[in-house]
C-alpha positions in Angstrom: 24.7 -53.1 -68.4 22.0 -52.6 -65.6 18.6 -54.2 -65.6 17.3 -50.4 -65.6 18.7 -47.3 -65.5 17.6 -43.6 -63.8 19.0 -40.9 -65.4 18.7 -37.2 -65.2 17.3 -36.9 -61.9 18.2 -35.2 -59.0 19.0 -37.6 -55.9 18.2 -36.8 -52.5 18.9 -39.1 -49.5 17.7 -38.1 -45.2 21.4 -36.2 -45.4 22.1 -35.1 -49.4 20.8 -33.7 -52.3 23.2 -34.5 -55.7 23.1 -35.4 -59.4 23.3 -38.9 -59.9 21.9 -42.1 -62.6 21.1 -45.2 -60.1 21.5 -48.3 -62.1 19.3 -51.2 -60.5 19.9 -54.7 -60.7 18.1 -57.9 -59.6 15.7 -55.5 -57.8 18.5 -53.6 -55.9 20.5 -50.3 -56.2 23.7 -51.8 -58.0 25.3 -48.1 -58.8 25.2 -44.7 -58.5 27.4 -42.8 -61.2 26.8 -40.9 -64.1 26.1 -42.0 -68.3 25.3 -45.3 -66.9 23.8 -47.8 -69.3 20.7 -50.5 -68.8 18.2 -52.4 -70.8 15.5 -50.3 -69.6 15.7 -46.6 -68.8 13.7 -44.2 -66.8 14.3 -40.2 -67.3 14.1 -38.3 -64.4 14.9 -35.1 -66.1 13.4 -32.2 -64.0 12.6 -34.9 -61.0 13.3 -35.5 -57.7 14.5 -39.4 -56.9 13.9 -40.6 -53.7 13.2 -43.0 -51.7 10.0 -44.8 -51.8 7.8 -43.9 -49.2 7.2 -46.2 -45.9 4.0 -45.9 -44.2 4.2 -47.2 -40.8 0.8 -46.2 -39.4 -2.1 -47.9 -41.1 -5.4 -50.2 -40.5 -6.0 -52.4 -43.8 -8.1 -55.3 -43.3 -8.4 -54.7 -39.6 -11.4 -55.6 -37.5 -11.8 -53.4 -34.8 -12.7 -54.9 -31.3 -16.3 -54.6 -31.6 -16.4 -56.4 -35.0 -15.7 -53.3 -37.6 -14.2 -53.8 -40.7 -12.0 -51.1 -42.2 -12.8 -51.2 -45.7 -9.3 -51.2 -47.3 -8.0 -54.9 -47.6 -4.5 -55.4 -48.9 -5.2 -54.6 -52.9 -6.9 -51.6 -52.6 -4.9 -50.0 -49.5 -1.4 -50.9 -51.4 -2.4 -49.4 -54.3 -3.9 -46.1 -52.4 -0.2 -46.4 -50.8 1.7 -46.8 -54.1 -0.3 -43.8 -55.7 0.7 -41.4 -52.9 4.5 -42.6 -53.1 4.7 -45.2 -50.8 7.0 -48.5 -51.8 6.0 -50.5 -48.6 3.9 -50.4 -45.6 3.7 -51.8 -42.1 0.1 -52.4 -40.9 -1.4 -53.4 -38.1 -2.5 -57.4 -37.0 -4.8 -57.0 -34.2 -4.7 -59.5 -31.2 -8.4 -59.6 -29.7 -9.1 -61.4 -26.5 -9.1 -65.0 -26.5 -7.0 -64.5 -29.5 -3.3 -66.2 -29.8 -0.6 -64.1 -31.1 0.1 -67.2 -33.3 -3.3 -67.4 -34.8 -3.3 -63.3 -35.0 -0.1 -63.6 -37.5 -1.8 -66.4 -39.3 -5.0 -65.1 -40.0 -3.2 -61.9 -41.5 -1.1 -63.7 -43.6 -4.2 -65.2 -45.2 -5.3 -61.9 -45.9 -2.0 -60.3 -46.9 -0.5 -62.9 -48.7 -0.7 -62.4 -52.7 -2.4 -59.6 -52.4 -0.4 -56.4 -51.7 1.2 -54.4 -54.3 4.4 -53.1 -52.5 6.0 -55.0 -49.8 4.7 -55.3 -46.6 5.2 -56.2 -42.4 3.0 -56.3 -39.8 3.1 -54.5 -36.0 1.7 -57.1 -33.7 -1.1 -55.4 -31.7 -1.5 -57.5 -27.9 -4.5 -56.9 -26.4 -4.2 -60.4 -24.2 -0.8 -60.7 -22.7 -1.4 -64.3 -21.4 1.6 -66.2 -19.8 1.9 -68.3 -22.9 1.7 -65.1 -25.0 4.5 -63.3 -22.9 6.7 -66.5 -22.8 6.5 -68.2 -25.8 4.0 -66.2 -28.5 5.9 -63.0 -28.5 9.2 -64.3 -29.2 8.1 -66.4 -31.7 6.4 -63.5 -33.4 9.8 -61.4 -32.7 11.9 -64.6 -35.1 9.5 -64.7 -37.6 10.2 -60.8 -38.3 7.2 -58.8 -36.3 9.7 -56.9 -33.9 7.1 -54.0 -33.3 4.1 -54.6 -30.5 1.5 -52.3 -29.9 -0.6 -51.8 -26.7 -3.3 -49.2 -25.9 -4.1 -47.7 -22.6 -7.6 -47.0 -24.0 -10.3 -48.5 -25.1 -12.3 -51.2 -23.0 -12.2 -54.7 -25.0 -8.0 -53.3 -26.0 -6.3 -51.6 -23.2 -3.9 -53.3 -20.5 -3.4 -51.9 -17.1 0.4 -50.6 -15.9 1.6 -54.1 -15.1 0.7 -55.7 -18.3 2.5 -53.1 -19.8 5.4 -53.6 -18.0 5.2 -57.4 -19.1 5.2 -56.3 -22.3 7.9 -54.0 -22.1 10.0 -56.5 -20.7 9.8 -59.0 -22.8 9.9 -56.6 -26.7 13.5 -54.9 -24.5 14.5 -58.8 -24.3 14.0 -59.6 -27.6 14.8 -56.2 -29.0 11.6 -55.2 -30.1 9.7 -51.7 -30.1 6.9 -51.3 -28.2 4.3 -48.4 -29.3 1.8 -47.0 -27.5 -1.8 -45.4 -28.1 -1.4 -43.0 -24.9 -4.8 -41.7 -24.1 -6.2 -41.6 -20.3 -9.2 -44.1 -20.4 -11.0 -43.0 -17.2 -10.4 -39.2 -18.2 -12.3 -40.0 -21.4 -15.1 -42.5 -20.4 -15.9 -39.7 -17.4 -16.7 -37.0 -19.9 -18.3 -39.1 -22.9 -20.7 -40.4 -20.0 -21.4 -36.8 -18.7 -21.5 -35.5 -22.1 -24.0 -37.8 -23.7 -26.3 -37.6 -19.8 -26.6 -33.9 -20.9 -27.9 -34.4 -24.7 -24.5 -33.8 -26.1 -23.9 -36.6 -28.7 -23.4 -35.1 -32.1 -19.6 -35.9 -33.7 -18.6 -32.3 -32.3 -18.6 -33.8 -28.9 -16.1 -36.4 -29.8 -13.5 -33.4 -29.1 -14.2 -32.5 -25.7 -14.8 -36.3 -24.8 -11.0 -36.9 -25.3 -9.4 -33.5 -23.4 -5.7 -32.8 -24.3 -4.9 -33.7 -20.6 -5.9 -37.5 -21.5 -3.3 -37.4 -23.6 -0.5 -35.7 -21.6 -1.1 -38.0 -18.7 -1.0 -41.1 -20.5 2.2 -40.3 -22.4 3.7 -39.1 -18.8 2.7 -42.3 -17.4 3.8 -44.8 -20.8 7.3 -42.7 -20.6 7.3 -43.6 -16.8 7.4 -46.8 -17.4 9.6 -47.6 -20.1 12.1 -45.7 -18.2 11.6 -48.1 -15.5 12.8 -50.8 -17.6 15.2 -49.0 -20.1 12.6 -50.3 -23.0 12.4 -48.7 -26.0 9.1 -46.6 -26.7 7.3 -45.4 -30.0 4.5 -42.6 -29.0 2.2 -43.3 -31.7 -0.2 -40.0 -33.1 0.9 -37.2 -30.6 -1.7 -34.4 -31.3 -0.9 -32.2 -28.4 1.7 -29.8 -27.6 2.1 -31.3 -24.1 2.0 -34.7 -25.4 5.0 -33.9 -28.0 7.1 -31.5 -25.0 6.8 -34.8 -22.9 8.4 -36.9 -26.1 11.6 -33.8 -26.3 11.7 -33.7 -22.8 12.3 -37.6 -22.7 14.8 -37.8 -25.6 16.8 -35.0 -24.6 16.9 -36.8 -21.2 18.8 -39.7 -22.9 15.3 -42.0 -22.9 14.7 -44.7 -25.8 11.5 -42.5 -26.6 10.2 -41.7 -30.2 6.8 -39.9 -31.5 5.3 -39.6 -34.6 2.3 -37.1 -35.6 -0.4 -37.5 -38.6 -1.7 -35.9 -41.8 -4.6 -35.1 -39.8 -3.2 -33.2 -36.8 -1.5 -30.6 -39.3 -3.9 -30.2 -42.0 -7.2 -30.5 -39.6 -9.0 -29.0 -36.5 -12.2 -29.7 -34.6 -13.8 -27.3 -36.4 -14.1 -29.9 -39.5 -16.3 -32.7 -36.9 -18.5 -29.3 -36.3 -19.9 -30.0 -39.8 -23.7 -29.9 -40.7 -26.0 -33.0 -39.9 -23.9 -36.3 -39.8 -20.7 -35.0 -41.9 -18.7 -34.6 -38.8 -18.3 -38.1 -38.8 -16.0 -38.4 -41.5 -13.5 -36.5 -39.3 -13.8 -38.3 -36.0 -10.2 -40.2 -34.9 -8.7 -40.7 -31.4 -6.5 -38.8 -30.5 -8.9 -36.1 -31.9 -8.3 -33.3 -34.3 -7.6 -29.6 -32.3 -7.0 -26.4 -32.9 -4.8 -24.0 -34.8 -2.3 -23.3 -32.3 -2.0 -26.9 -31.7 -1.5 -27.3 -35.2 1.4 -24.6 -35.6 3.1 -26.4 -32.3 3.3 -29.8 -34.1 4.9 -27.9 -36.7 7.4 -26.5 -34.8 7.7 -29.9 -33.3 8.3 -32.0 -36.5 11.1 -29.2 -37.4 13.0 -29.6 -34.2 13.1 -33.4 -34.6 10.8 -34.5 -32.1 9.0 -36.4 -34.0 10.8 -39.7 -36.1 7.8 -40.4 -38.3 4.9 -38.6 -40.1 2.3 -41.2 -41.4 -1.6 -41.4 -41.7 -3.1 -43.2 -39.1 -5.5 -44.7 -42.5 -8.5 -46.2 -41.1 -10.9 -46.1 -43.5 -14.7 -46.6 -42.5 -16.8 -45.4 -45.1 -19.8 -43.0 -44.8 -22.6 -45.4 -44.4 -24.3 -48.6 -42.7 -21.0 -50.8 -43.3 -18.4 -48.3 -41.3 -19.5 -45.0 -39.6 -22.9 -45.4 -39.8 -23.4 -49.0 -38.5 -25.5 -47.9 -35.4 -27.4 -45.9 -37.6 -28.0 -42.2 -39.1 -28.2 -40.9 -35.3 -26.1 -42.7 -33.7 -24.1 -40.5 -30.7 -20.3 -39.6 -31.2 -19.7 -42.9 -28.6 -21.1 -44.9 -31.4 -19.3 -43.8 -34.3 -16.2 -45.5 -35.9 -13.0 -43.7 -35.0 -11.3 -43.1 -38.0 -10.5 -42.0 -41.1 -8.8 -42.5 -44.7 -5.5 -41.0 -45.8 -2.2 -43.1 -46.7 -2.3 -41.9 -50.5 -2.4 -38.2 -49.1 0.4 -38.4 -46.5 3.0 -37.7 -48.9 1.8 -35.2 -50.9 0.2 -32.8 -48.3 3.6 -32.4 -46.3 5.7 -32.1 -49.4 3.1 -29.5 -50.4 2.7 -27.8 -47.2 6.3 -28.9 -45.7 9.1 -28.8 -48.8 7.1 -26.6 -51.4 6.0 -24.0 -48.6 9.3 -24.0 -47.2 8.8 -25.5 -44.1 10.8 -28.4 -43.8 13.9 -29.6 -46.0 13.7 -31.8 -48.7 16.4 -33.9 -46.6 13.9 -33.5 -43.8 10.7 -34.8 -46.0 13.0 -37.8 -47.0 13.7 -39.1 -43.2 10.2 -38.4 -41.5 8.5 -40.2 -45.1 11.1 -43.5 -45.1 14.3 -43.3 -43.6 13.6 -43.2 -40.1 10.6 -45.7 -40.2 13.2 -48.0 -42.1 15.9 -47.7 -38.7 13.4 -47.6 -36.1 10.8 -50.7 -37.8 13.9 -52.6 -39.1 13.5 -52.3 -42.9 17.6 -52.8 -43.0 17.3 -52.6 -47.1 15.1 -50.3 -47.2 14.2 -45.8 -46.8 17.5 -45.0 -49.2 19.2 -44.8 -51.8 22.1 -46.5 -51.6 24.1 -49.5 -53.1 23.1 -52.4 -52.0 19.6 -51.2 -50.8 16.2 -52.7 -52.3 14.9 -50.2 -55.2 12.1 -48.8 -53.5 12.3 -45.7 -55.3 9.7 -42.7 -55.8 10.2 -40.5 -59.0 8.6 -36.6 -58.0 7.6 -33.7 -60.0 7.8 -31.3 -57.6 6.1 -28.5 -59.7 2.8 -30.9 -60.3 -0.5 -29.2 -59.2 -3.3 -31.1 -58.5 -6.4 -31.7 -56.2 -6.9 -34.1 -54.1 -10.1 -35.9 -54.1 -12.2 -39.1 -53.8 -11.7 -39.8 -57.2 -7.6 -39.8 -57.1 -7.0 -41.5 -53.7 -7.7 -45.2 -55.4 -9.1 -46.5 -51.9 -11.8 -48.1 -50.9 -13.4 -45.2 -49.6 -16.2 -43.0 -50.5 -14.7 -40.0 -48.8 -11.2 -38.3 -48.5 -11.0 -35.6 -45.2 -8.9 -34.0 -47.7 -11.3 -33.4 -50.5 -10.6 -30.5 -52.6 -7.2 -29.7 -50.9 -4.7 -28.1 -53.8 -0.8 -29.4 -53.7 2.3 -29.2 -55.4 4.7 -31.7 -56.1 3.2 -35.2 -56.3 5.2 -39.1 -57.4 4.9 -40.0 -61.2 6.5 -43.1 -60.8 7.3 -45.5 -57.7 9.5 -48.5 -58.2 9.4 -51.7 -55.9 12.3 -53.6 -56.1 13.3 -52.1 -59.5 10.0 -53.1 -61.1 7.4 -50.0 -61.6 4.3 -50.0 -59.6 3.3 -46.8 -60.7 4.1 -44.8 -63.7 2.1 -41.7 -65.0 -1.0 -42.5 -63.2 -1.4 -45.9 -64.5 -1.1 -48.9 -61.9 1.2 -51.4 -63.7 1.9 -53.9 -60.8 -0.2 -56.9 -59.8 -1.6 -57.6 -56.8 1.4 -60.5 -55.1 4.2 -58.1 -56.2 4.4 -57.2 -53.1 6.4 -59.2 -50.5 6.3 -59.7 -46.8 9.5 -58.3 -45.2 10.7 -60.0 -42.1 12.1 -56.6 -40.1 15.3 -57.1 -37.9 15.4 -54.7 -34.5 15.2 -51.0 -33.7 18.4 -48.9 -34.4 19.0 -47.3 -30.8 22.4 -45.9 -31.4 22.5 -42.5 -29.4 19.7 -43.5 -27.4 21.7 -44.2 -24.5 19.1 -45.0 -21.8 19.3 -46.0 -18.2 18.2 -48.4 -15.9 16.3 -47.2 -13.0 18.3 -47.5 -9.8 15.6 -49.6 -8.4 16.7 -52.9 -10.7 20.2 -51.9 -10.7 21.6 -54.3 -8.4 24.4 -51.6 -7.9 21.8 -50.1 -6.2 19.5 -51.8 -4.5 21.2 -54.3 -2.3 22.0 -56.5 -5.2 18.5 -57.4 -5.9 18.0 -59.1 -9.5 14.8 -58.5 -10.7 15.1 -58.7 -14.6 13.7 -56.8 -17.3 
């Protein structure tokens, strides 16, 4: 007799589709057979069970470096996440200089702690690798379960320079940690948002131009480069170029420890939307920034071939006024607008509407790039399947539901959704965490402190062989030892 039992539904895993009850005990998948019996039932008659979601891109509670707010804290951005599917998430805790990576954690917890509805990590964002932050602060973060670290080779108060990055490479390969990237050429894009807003170009529109496709492309080249150097495993966080995704294939079919991930936006989006009357580009600026069509068909063909490991959101929700886009005012220029926008409770839906329903990508396919491959590459060991054993994070689909998305439906702390208006099929009913339901016919019947923080173990590399560069192979180089 199981604590609650699934019946009816159709299973499907990253690898197999079946007919299956999952009886779920003590929070965990206990059995998978058939007529099994619990105290509490769920029927998933005409369903699809899957995993619960894991969104592994997101901003909640986030200052930005010049003091920004995003406007989702842990409540309302879990429940948005929960709504759209998702059983857990991974956001970011930002490192500012003069910041500790200790004190980073800390302050995070005091935000995250009782107040997420689904289970929760964090990546570790290092904008100050100090001595004592290489040495001591990163592995310390690393033992208390943060094994991700993410750098940017952009922005002026965030981004390190080549040897920091190396530093940082070293030490998360050490440890066994992931290091992911924002890969964006900083002097490429500071050159044309000067020139641009010189000439009296400074409506959102010009956000597009200001960050050319070639920023991108060499920056990936060059982060690539130097993992390579030190046989460190890389996570290319939202590729939006066809160049910047070739360099990612390229890489992995060359044996590197490289992975990519694209975003709602970069499929669903172009530049046309920040081309929008008065102020409403705004709402669509992000960096990397939205493209074109044909950019949007080659990411396609790019998440179908495997390149990518993970689709997510990229949620970073400023609103549409004085408090997030709008803080330097109604006419402010493009260089003074919050980069950003809102998105983890549409994630799910829009590619199982536009991927699975539309024929696009497999339902196996839709099952790795939502949780099972964040779950191997971020650590989640019990969790992103359905399995014995594994936590029941589990998301119950119709995958005939219409509906459209707005505002309204997206339970964030927003006032806009880029996706307003948007018509999809197939959308969760019902998401589990740990066996106990979160959401269930559009009601939210989890508290805020159901959620847990999860202490992540390392990156899966198996078949990512790797190399060491001949340089630091003392095979090689005169018997030099110069360590990663």
């Amino acid at each position: 007799m199981f604590d609650l039992v699934i019946t009816g539904g159709t299973v499907a895993t990253a690898s197999d589709t079946f007919r299956a009850d999952i009886g779920i005990t003590d929070g965990r998948i206990a059995a998978l057979g058939h007529e099994l019996q619990g105290r509490d039932r769920i029927d998933a008659s005409g369903r699809l069970v899957l995993p619960g979601g894991i969104e592994a891109h997101c901003h909640i509670a986030q200052e930005s470096a010049t003091g920004g707010m995003t406007s989702d804290d842990y409540t309302s951005g879990s429940i948005s996440a929960a709504f759209g599917g998702n059983a857990c998430f991974v956001p970011f805790a930002a490192q500012h200089r003069g910041m500790g990576v200790t004190e980073t954690l800390d302050l995070y917890d005091s935000r995250a702690t009782g107040a997420s509805v689904i289970d929760y990590g964090y990546h570790l964002i290092v904008a100050d690798p100090t001595e004592k932050v290489l040495t001591e602060e990163l592995p310390a973060a690393f033992a208390r379960g943060v094994t991700s670290f993410k750098v940017f080779m952009t922005y002026d108060l965030m981004r390190i320079d080549d040897r920091q990055f190396l530093d940082i490479l070293t030490v998360a390969r050490t440890h066994g940690a992931l290091t992911m990237v924002h890969a964006e050429n900083s002097g490429m894009i500071s050159w044309m948002s000067d020139r641009l807003v010189a000439g009296g170009h400074t409506a959102p529109r010009y956000h597009a131009p200001s960050h050319p496709a070639l920023a991108e492309a060499e920056a990936i080249n060059r982060a690539i480069s130097l993992a390579r150097l030190v046989d460190a495993p890389l996570f290319i966080v939202h590729v939006s170029t066809p160049e910047g995704a070739g360099l990612v294939s390229d890489a992995r079919m060359a044996g590197a420890k490289v992975f990519g991930e694209t975003c709602t936006q970069y499929l669903f989006l172009t530049r046309d939307d920040l081309d929008r009357p008065g102020m409403e580009g705004a709402k669509f600026m992000c960096s990397p920034p939205l493209r074109d069509r044909g950019t949007q068909e080659a990411l396609w063909r790019h998440l179908q071939a495997g390149t990518f490991s993970i689709f997510s959101s990229d949620h970073a929700p400023y609103r549409f006024d004085e408090t997030g886009k709008l803080s330097k005012g109604p006419d402010a220029t493009f260089k003074q607008i919050a980069n950003g926008m809102p998105g983890i409770g549409a994630r799910l839906p829009m590619l199982f509407s536009e991927g699975v329903a539309k024929g696009r990508i497999t339902l196996q396919q839709f099952v790795a790039l939502s949780a099972t491959n964040a779950a191997r590459l971020y650590g989640l060991r019990d969790k992103g399947s359905i399995a014995i054993g594994m936590d029941a994070d589990i998301a119950i689909w119709d995958p005939e539901a219409r509906h459209v998305i707005s505002v309204e439906t997206q339970h964030d702390n927003m006032d806009y959704s880029p996706f307003e208006g948007w018509e999809v099929t197939g959308r969760p009913v019902c998401v589990l965490s740990r066996g106990t339901r979160v959401i269930e016919d559009g009601r939210l019947l989890a508290a805020p402190g159901h959620g847990r923080y999860v202490a992540r173990d390392r990156t899966d590399l198996t078949g990512h062989p790797g190399h060491l560069a001949p340089e630091l192979d003392p095979a090689t180089n005169f018997g030099a030892r110069i360590a990663p």
